[in-house]
C-alpha positions in Angstrom: -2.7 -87.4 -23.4 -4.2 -89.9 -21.0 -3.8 -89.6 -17.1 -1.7 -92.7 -16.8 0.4 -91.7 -19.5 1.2 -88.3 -18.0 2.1 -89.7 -14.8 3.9 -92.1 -16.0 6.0 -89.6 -18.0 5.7 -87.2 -15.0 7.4 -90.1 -12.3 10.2 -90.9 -15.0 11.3 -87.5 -15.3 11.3 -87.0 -11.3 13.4 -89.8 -11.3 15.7 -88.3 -13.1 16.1 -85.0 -11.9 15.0 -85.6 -8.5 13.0 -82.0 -8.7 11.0 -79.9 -10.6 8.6 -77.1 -10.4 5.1 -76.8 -11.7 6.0 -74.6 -14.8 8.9 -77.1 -15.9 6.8 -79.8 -16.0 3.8 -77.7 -17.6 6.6 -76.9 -20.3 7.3 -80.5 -20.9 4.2 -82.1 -20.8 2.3 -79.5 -23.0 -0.2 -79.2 -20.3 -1.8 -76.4 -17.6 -0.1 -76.2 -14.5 -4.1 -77.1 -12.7 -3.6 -80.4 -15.0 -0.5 -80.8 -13.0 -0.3 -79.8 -9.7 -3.9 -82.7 -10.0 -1.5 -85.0 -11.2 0.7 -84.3 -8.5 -2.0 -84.9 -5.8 -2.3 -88.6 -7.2 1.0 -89.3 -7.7 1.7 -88.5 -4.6 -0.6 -91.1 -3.0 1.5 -93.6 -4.3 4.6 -92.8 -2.2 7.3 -92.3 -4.2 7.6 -88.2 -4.4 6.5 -85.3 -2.3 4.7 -82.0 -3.3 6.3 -79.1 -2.4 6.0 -75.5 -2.9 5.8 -74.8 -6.4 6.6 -78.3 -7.4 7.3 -81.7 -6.5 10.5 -84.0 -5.9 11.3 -87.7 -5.1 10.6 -89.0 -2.2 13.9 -91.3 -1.9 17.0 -89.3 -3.1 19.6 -90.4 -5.4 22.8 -91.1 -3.8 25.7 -91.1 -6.7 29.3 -89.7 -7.5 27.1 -86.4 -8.2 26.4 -85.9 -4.4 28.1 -82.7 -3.0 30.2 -84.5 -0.3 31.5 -86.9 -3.2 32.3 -84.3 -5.5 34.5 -82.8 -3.1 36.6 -85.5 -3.0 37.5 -85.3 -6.5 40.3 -82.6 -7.6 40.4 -81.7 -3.9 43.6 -79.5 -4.5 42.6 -78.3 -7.5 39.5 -77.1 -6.6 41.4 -75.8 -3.2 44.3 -73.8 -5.4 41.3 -72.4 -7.4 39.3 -71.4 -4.3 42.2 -69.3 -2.9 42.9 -67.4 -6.1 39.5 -66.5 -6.3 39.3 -65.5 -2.7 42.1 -63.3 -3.9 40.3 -61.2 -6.1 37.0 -60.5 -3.8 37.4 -56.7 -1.7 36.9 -56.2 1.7 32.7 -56.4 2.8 31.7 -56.6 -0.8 28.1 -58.5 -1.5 28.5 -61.7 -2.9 26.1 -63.9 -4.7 27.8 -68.0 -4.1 26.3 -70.7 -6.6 26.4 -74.3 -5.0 29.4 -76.6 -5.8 32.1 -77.9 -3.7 34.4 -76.0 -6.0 32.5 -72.4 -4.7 32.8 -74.1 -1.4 36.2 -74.1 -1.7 36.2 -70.4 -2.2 34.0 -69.9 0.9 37.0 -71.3 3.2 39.3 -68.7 2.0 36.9 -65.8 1.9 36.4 -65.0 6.1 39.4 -62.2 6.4 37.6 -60.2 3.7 33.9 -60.1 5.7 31.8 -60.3 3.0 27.8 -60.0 3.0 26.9 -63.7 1.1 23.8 -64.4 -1.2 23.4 -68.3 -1.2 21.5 -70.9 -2.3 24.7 -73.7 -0.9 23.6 -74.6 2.4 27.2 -75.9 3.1 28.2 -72.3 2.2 25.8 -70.8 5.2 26.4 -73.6 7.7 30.1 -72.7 7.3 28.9 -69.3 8.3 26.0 -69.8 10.7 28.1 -69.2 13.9 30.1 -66.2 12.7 29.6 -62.9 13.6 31.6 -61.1 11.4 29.7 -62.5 7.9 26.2 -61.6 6.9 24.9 -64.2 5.5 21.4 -64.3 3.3 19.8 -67.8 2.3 17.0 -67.5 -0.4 14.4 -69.6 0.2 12.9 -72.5 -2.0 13.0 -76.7 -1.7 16.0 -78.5 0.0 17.8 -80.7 -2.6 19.8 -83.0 -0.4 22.1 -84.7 -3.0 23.7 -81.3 -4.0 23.0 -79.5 -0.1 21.3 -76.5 -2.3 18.1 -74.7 -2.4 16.0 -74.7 -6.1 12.7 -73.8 -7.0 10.9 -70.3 -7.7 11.6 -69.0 -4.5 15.5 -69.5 -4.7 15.0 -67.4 -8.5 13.2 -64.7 -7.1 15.7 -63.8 -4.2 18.6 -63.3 -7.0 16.5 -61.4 -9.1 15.3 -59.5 -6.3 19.1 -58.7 -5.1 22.1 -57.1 -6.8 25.9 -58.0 -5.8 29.2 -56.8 -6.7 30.5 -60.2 -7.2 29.0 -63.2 -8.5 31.1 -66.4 -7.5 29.6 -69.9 -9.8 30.4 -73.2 -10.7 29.3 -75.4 -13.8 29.5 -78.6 -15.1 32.0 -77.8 -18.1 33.4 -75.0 -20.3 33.8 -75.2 -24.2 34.7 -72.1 -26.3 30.7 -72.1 -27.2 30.2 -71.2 -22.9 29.8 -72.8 -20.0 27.2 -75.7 -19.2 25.8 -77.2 -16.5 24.3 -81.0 -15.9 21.9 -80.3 -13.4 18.5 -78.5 -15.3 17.0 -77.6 -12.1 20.0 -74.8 -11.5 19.8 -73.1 -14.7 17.5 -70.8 -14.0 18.9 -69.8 -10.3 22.2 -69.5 -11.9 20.9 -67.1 -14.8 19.1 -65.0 -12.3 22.4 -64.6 -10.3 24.3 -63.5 -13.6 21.4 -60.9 -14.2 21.9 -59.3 -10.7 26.0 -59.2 -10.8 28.1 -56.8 -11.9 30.9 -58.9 -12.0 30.6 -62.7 -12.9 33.4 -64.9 -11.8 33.2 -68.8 -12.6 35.5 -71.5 -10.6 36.5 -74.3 -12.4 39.0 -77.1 -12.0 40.8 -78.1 -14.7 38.5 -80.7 -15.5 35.6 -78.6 -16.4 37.7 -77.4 -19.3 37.3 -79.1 -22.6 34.4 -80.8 -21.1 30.8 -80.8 -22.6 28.0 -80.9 -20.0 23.9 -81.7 -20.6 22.8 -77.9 -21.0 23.9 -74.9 -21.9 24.3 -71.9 -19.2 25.7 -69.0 -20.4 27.9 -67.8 -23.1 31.6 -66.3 -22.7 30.4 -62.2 -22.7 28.2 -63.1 -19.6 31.6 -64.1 -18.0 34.3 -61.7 -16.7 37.0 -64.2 -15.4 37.6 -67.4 -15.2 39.9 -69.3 -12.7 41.1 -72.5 -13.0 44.1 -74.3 -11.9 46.9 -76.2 -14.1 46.7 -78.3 -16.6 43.7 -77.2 -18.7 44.1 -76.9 -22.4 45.9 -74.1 -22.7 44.7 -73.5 -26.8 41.5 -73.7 -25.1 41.8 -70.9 -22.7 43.6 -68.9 -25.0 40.4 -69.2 -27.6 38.3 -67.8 -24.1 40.9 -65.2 -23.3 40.5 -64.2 -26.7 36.8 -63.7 -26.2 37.4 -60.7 -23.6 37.4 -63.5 -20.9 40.6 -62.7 -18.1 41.8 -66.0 -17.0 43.1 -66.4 -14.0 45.4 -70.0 -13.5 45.8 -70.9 -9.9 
């Protein structure tokens, strides 16, 4: 494949996903990661994204109804009734892995009376900590992505993998009886890592999420222990996931 053509193919896919790491778009391209991270080094030249460690994103970030601060708008009390319950089910100084999500978020608010020690890649989730003594609060490191205020990349892998928790709170993009999906690729990977290193995995989702299909597949149903979500999801639906082994927990 010519030069051109790779960065060509290399800019389009940036646009879309806004970030990526070396080995993603060695994966996709069908080339070495030297071929790339070269690549890189010219496109960058031209403005429009900026190397970073391990990878590359765009320069100029989308701003859509996907952005974190938009998506808390929507379901606000749903996604509020749903972060309580949850909150309700987390023990007194337990470790905690939180996914990004405004819907996790959510669960953050109600979580301060039980002092937790936090694992976080949701930078709203540690500024909402920074100034208290009383939470320990970890932040894994890798690449800013400021549309979803969360930290991706290698780096942001390698700290869950690296860490065990009691709890692991998550959010995704939809839930069928097949699993749970996400639409952002970039997060797949952190939030498998985070499944890996729990020994309890709890996913928060708004009635919305239920019956809905998202862009890639996360996790099946026995990588789940409970699910909460709030009234008005199909209840044939969450019987088939109950049914699985799943508890379900209706806020």
């Amino acid at each position: 494949m010519l030069s051109e053509r790779r960065h060509k193919l290399i800019e389009d896919y940036l646009t879309e996903v806004e970030f990526a790491s070396l080995e993603e778009l060695s994966e996709k391209l069908d080339v070495s990661i030297s071929t790339i991270r070269r690549d890189l080094t010219q496109i960058e030249t031209k403005g429009q994204i900026r190397r970073t460690h391990g990878g590359a994103r765009l320069v100029e970030q989308k701003k859509d109804e996907y952005s974190f601060s938009s998506r808390q708008q929507v379901e606000s009390a749903g996604k509020d009734a749903v972060g309580a319950a949850c909150a309700d089910l987390i023990g007194p100084g337990q470790n905690v892995f939180m996914d990004g999500g405004s819907t996790v978020f959510a669960v953050a608010r109600y979580l301060e009376p039980k002092s937790p020690h936090i694992v976080t890649n949701c930078l709203a989730v540690a500024n909402l900590y920074a100034g208290n003594p009383e939470i320990e609060v970890i932040v894994t490191g890798g690449v800013v992505y400021p549309r979803l205020q969360v930290l991706v990349g290698d780096l942001a892998v390698h700290a869950f993998r690296s860490l065990s928790a009691d709890i692991a709170i998550m959010g995704g993009g939809g839930a069928t009886e097949d699993g749970i999906m996400n639409s952002h690729l970039l997060l797949i990977e952190i939030q498998r890592a985070m499944i890996a290193s729990a020994q309890r995995v709890i996913f928060c989702l708004d009635h919305t999420k239920i019956g809905r299909r998202s862009f890639t597949p996360l996790c099946k149903w026995d990588a789940v222990d409970i699910l909460v979500t709030n009234s008005g999801a199909p209840e044939k639906l969450l019987q088939k996931i109950e049914a699985i082994g799943v508890e379900i927990i209706l806020a």
